[in-house]
N, C-alpha and C positions, 0 to 999 in steps of 0.2 A: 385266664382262659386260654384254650389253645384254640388252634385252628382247626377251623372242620373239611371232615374230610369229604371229596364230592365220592357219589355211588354211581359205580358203571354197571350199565346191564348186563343180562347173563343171557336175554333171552335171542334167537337168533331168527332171521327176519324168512318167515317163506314166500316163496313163491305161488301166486295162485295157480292153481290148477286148471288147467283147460281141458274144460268135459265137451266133449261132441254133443249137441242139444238134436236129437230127433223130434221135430215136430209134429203135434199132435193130432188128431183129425180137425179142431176146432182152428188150426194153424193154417192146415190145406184148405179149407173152405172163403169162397170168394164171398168179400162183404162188402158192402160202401155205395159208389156207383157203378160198377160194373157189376155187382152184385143187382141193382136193379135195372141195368140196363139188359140183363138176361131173362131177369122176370119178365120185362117188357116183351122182348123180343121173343120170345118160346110165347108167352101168351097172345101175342098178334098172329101166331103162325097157327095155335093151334090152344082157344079158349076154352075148351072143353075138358071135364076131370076125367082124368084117365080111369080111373076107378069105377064111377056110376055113370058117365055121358053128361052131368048135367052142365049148361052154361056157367061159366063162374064169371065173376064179376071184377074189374080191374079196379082197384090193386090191392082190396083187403079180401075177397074172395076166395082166395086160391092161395097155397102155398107151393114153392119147388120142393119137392123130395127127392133125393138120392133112390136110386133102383134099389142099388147096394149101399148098405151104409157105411160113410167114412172110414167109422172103426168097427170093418170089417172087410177094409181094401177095397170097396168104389170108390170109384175118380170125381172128382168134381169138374165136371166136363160140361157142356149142353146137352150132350147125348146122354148120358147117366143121369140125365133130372127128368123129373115129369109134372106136371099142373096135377096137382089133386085139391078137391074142394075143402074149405073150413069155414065156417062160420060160429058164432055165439050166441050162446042163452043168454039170459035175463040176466044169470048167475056171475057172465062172463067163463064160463067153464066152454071150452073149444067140444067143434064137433067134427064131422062130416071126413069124407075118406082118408086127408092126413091124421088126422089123430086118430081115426080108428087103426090105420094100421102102423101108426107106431105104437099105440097100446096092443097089439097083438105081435109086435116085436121085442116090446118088454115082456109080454109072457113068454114067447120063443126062448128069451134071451135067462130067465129065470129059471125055465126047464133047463137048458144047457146046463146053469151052471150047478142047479140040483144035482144031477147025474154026471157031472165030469171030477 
């Protein structure tokens, strides 16, 4: 028998690439406790759904929404949020000013991209 021969590789080693990561609207949004400490603070100042007037209720009552949405270049700022009311059916299916006007921002957003 002879001797065996060892095998060198051919293949040659890269380097990773370093991509710039732009982060995304869900990146810019504030979450955790300072996300609820904004809730708190905008709803002591001012409890009411910007929307219809009514009292909303802390802390499942209301949601913060963006004026302008994220991705669409609003800031997530104090200023750029507002109390709008939500509450649930029986169903668990969301109601009341937040959902109503993100459901008429997905249809906004459906005609856009119909026509562009």
């Amino acid at each position: 028998m002879g001797k065996l021969r060892s095998l060198t590789t051919t293949l040659r080693k890269h380097e990773p690439v370093q991509r710039r990561v732009v982060p995304s609207a869900s990146d810019q949004r504030l979450a955790g406790r300072a996300l609820q400490a904004r809730r708190l603070k905008l709803w002591t100042a001012n409890p009411y759904c910007r929307g219809c007037g009514q009292l909303t209720v802390y802390p499942h009552g209301f949601e913060l929404d963006h004026i302008v949405r994220l991705d669409e270049g609003g800031a997530d700022t104090e200023a750029a949020v507002q109390v709008l009311c939500v509450w649930f059916d029986e169903l668990g299916q969301k109601h009341g000013c937040h959902a109503a006007k993100t459901a008429e921002e997905v249809r906004e957003g459906a005609r856009k991209s119909k026509y562009e």
